[in-house]
CHARMM internal coordinates of N, CA and C (Angstrom, degrees):
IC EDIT
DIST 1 N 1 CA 1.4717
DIST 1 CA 1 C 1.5265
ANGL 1 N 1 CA 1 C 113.42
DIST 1 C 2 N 1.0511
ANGL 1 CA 1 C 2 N 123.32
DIHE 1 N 1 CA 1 C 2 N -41.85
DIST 2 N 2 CA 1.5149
ANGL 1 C 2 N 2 CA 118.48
DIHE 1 CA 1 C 2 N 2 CA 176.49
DIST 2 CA 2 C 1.5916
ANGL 2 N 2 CA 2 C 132.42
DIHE 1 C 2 N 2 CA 2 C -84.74
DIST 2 C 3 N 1.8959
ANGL 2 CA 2 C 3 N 95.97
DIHE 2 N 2 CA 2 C 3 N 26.21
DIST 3 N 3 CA 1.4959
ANGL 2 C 3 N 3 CA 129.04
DIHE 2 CA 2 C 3 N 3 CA 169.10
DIST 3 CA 3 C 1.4712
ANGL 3 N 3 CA 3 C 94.12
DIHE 2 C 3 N 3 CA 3 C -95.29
DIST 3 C 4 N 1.2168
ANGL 3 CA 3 C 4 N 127.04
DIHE 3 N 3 CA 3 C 4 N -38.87
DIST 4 N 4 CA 1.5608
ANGL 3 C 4 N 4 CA 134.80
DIHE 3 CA 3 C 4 N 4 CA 172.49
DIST 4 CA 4 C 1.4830
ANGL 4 N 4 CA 4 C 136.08
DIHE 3 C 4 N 4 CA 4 C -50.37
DIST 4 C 5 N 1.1959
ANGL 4 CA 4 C 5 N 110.84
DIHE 4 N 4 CA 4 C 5 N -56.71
DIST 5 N 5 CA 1.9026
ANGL 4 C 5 N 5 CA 120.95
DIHE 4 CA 4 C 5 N 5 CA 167.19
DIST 5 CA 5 C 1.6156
ANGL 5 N 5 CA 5 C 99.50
DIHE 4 C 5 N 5 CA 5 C -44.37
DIST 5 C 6 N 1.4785
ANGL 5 CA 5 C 6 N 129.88
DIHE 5 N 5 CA 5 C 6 N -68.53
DIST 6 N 6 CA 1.4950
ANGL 5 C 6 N 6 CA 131.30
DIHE 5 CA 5 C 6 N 6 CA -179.02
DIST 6 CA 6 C 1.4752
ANGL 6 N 6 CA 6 C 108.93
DIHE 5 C 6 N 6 CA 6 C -19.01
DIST 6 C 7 N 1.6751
ANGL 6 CA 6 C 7 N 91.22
DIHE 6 N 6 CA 6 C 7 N -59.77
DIST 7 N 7 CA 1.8833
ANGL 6 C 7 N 7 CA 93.72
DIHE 6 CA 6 C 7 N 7 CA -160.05
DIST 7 CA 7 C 1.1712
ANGL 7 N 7 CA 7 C 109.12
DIHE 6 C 7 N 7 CA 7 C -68.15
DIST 7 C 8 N 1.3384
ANGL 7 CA 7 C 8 N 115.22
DIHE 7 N 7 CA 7 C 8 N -42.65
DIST 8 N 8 CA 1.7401
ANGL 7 C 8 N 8 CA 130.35
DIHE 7 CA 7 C 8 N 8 CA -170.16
DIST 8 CA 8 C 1.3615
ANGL 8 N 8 CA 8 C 84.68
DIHE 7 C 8 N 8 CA 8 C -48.18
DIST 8 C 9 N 1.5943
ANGL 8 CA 8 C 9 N 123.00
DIHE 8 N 8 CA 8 C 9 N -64.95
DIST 9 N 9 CA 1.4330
ANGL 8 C 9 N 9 CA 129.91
DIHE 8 CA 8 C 9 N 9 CA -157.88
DIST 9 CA 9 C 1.7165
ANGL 9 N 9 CA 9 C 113.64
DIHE 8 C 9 N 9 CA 9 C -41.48
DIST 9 C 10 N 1.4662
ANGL 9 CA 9 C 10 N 107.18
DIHE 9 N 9 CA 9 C 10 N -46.00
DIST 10 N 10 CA 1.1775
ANGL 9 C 10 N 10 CA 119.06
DIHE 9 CA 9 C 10 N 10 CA -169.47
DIST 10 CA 10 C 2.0487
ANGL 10 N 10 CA 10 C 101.87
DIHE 9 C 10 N 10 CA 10 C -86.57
DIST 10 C 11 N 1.0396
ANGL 10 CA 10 C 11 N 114.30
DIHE 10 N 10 CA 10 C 11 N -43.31
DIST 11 N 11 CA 1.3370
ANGL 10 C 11 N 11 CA 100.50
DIHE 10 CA 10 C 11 N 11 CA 172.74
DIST 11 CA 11 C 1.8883
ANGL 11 N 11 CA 11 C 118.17
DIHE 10 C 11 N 11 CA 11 C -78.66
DIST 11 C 12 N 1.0317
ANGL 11 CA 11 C 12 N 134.47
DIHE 11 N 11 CA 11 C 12 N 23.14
DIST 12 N 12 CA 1.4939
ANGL 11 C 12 N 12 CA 155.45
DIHE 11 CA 11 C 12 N 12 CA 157.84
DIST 12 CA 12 C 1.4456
ANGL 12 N 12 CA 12 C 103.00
DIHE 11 C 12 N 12 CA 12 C -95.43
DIST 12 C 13 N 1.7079
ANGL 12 CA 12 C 13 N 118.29
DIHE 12 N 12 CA 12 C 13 N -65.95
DIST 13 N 13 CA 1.3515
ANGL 12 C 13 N 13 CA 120.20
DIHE 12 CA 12 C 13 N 13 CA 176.28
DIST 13 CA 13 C 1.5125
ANGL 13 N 13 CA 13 C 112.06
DIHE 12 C 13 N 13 CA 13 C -59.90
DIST 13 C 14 N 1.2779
ANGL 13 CA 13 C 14 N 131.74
DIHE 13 N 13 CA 13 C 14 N -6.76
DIST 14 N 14 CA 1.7234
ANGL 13 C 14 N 14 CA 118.58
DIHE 13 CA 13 C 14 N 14 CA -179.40
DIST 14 CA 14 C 1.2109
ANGL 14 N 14 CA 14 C 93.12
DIHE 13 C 14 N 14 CA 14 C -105.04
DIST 14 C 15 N 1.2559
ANGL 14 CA 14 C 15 N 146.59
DIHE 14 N 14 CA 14 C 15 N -29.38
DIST 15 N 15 CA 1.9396
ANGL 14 C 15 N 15 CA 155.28
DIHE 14 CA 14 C 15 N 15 CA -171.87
DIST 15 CA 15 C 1.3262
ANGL 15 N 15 CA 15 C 95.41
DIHE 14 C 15 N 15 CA 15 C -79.83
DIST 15 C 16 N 1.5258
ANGL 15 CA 15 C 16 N 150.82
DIHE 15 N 15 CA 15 C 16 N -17.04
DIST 16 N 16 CA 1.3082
ANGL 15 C 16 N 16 CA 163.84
DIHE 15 CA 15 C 16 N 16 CA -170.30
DIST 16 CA 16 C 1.5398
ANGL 16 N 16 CA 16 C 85.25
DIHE 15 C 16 N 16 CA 16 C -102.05
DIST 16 C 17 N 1.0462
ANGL 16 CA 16 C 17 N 120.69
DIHE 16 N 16 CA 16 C 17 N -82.46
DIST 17 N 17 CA 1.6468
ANGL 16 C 17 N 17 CA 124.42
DIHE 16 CA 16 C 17 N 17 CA -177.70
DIST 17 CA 17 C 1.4108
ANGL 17 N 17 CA 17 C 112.56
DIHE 16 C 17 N 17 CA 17 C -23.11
DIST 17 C 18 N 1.4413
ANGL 17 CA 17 C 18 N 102.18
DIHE 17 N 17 CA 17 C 18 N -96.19
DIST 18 N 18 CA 1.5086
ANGL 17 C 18 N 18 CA 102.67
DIHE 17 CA 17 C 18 N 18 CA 156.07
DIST 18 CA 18 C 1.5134
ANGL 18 N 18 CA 18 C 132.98
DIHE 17 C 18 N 18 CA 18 C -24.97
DIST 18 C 19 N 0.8465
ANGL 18 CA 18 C 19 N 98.25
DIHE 18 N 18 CA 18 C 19 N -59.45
DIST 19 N 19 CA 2.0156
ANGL 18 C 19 N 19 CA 90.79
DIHE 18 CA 18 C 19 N 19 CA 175.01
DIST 19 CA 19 C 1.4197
ANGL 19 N 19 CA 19 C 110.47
DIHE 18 C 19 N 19 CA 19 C -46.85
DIST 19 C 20 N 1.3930
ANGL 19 CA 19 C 20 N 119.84
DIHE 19 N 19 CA 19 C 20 N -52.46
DIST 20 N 20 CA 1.3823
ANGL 19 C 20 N 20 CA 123.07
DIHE 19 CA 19 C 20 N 20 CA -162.06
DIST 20 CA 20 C 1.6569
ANGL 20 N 20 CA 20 C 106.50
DIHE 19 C 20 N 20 CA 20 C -74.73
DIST 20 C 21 N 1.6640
ANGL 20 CA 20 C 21 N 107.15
DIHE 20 N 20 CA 20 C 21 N -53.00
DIST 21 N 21 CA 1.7915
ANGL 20 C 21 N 21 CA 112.04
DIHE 20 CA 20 C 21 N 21 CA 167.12
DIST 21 CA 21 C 2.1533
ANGL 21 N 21 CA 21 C 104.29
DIHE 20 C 21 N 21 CA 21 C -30.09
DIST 21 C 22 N 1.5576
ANGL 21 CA 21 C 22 N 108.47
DIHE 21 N 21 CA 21 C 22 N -42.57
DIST 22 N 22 CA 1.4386
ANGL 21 C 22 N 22 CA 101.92
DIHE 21 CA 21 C 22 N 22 CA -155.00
DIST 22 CA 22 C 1.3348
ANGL 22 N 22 CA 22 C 105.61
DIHE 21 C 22 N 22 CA 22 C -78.43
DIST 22 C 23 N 1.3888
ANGL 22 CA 22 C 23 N 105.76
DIHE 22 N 22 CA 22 C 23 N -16.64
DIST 23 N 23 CA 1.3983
ANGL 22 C 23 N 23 CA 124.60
DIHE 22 CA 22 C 23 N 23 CA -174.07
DIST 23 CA 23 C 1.4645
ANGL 23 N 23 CA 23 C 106.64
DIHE 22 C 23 N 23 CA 23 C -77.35
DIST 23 C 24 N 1.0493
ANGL 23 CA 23 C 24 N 111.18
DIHE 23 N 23 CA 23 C 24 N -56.11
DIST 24 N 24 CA 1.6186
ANGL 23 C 24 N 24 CA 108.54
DIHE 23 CA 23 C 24 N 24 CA 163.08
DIST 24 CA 24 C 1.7268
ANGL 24 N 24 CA 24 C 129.65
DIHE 23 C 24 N 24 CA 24 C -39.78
DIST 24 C 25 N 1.1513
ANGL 24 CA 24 C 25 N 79.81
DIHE 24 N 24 CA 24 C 25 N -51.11
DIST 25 N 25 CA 1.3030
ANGL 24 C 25 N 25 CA 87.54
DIHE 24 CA 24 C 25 N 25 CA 176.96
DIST 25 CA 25 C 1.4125
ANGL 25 N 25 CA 25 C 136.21
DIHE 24 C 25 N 25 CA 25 C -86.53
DIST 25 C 26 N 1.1150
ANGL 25 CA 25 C 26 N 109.25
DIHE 25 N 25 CA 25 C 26 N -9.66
DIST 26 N 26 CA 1.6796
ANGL 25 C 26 N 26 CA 138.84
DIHE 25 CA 25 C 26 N 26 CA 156.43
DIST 26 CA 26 C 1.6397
ANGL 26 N 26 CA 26 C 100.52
DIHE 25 C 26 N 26 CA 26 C -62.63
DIST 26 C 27 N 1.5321
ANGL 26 CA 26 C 27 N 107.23
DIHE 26 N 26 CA 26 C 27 N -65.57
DIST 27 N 27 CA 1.0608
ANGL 26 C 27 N 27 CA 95.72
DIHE 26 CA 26 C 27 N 27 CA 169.22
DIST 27 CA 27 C 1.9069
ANGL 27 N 27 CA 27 C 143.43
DIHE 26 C 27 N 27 CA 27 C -49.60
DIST 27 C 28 N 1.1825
ANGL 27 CA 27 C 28 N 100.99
DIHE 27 N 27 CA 27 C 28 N -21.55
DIST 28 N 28 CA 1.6044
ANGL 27 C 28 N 28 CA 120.31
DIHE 27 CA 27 C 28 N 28 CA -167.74
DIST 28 CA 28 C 1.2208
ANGL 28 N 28 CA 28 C 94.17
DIHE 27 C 28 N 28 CA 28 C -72.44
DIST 28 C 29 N 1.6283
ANGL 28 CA 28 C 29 N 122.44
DIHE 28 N 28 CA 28 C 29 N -50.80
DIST 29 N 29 CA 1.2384
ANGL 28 C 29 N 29 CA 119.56
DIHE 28 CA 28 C 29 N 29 CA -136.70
DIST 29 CA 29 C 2.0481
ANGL 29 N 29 CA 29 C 90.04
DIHE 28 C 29 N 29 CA 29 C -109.30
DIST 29 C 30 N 1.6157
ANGL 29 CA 29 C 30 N 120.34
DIHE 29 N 29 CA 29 C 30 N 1.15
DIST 30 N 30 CA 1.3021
ANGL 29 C 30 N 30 CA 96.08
DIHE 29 CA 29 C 30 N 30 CA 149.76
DIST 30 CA 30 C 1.3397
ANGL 30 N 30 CA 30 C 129.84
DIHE 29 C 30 N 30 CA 30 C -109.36
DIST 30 C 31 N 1.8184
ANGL 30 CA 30 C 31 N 115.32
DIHE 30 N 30 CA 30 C 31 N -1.73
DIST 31 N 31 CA 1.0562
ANGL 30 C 31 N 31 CA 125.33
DIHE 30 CA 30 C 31 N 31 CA 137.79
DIST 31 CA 31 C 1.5824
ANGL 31 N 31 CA 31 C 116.45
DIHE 30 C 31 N 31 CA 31 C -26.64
DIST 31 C 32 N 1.7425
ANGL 31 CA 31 C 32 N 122.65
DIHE 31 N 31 CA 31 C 32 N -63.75
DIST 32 N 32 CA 1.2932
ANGL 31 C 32 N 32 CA 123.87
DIHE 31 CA 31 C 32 N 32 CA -175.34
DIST 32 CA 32 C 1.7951
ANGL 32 N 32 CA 32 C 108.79
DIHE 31 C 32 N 32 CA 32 C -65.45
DIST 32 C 33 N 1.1612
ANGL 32 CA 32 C 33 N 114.29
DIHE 32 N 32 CA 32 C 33 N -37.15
DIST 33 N 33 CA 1.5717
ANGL 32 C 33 N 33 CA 113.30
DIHE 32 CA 32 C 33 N 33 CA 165.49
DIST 33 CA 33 C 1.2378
ANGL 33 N 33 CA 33 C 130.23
DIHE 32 C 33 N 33 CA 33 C -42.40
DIST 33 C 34 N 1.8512
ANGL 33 CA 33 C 34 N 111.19
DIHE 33 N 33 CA 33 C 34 N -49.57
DIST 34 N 34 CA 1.5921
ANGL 33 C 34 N 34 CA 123.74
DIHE 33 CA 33 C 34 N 34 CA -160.64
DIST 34 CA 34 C 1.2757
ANGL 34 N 34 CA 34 C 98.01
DIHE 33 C 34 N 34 CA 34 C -92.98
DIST 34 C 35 N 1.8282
ANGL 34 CA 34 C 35 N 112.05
DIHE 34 N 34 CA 34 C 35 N -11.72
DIST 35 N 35 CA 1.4563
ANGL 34 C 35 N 35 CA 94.07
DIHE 34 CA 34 C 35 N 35 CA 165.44
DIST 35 CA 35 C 1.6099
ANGL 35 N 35 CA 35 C 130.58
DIHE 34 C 35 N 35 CA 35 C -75.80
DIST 35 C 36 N 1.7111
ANGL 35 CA 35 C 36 N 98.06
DIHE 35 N 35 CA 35 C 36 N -40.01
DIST 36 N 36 CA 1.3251
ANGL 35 C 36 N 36 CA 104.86
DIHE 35 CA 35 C 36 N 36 CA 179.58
DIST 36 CA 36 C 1.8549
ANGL 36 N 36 CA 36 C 118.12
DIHE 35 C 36 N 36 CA 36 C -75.67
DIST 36 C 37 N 1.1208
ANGL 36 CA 36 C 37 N 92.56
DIHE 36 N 36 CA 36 C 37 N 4.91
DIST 37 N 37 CA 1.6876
ANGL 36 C 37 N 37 CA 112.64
DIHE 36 CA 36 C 37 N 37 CA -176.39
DIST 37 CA 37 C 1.7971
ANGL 37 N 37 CA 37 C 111.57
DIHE 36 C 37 N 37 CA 37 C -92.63
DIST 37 C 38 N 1.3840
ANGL 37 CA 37 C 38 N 91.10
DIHE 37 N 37 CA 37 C 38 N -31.43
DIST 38 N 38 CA 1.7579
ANGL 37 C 38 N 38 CA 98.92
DIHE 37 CA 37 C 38 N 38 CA 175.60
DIST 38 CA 38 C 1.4333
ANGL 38 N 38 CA 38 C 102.78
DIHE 37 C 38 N 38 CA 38 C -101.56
DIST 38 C 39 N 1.2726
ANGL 38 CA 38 C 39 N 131.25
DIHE 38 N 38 CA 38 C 39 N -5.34
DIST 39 N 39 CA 1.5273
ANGL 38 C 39 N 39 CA 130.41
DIHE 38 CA 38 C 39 N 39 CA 156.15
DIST 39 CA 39 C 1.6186
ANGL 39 N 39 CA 39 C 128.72
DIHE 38 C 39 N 39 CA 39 C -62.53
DIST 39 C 40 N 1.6964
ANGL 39 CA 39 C 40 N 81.72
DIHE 39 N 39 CA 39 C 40 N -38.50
DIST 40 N 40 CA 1.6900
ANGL 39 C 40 N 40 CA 103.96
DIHE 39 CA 39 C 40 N 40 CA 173.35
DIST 40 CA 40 C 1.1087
ANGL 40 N 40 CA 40 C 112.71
DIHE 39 C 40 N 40 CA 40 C -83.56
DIST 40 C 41 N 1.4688
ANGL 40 CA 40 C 41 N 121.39
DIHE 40 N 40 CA 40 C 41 N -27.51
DIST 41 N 41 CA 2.0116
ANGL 40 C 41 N 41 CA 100.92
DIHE 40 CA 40 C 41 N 41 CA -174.70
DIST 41 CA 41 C 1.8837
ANGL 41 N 41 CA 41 C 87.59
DIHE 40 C 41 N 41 CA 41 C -107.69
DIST 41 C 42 N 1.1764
ANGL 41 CA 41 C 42 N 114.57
DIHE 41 N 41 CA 41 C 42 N 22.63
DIST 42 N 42 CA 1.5744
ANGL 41 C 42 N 42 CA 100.05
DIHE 41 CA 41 C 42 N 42 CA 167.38
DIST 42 CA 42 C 1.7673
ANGL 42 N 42 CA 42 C 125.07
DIHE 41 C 42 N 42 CA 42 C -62.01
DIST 42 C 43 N 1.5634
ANGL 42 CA 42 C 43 N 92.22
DIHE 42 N 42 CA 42 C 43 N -29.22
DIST 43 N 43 CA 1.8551
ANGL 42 C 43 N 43 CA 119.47
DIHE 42 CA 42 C 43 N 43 CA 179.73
DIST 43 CA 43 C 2.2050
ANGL 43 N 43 CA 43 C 89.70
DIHE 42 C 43 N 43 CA 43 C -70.25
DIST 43 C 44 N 0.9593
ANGL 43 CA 43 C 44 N 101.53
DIHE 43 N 43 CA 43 C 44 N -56.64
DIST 44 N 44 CA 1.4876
ANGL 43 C 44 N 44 CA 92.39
DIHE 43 CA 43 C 44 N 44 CA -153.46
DIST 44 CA 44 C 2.0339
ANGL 44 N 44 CA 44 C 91.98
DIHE 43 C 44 N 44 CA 44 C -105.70
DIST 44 C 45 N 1.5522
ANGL 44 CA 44 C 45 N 100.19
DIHE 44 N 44 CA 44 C 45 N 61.43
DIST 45 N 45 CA 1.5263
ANGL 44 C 45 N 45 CA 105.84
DIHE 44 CA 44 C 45 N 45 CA 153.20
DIST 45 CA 45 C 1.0129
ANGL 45 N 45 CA 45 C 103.99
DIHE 44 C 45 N 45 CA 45 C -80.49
DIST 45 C 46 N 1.5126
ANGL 45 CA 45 C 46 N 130.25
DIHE 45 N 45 CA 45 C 46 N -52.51
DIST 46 N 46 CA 1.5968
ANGL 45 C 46 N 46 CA 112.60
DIHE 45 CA 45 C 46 N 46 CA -143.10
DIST 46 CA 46 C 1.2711
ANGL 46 N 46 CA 46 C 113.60
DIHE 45 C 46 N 46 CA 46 C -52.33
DIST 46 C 47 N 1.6809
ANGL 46 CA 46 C 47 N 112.99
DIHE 46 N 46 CA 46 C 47 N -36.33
DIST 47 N 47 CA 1.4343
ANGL 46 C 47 N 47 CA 141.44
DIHE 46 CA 46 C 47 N 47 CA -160.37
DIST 47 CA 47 C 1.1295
ANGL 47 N 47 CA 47 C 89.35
DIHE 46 C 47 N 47 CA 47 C -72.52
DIST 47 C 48 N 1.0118
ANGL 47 CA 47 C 48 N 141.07
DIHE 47 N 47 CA 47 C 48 N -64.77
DIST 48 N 48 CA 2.0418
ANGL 47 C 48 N 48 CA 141.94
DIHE 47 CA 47 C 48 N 48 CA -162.34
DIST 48 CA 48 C 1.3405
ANGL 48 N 48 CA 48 C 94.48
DIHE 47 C 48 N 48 CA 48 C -83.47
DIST 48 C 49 N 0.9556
ANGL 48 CA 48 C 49 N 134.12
DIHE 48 N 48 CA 48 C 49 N 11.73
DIST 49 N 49 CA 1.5362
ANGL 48 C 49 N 49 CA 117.86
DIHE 48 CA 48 C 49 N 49 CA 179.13
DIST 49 CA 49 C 1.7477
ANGL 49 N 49 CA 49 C 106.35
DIHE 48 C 49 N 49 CA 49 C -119.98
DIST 49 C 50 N 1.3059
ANGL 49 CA 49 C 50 N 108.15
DIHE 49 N 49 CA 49 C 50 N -22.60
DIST 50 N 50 CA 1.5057
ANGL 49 C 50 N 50 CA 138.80
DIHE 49 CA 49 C 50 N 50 CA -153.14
DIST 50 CA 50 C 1.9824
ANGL 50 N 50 CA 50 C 94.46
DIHE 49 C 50 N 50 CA 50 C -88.28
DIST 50 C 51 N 1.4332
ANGL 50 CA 50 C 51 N 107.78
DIHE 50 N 50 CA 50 C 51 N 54.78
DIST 51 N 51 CA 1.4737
ANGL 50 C 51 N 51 CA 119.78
DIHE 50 CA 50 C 51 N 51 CA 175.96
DIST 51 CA 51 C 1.6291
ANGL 51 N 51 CA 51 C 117.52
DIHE 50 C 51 N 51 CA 51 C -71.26
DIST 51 C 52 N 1.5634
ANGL 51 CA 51 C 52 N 105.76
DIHE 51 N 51 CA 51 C 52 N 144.81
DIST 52 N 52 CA 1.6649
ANGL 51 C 52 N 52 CA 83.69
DIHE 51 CA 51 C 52 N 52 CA 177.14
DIST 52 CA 52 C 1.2639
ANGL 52 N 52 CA 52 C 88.11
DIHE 51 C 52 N 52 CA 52 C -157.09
DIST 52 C 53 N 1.8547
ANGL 52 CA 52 C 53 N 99.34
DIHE 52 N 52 CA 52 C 53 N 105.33
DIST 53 N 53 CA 0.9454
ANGL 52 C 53 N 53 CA 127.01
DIHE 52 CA 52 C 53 N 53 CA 163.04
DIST 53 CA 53 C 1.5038
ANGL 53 N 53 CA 53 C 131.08
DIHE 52 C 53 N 53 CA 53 C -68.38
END
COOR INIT
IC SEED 1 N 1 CA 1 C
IC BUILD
C-alpha cells in the first residue's frame, strides 16, 4: 500500500494539469470569440448603447 499514495499523487497532479491546460485554452478560444463578437456588434453600438433610463 504505500507503493499507492505516489501514483494516486501523480495521477491527481496530471488531472490538475490538465484541467488548468483546458482552462487555458477554453479561455483562448473565447477570448477569439468576444473578439469577433465585438467586431460584430461594433455596427449596432448605437442601438446597445442607446439606454433610456
Amino acid at each position: 500500500m504505500p507503493q499507492m499514495s505516489p501514483y494516486n499523487w501523480s495521477i491527481y497532479f496530471t488531472l490538475i494539469v490538465l484541467f488548468l491546460v483546458l482552462m487555458v485554452i477554453m479561455n483562448y478560444f473565447s477570448n477569439i470569440q468576444n473578439i469577433e463578437k465585438k467586431n460584430n456588434f461594433e455596427l449596432n453600438k448605437p442601438k446597445s448603447t442607446n439606454w433610456k433610463w
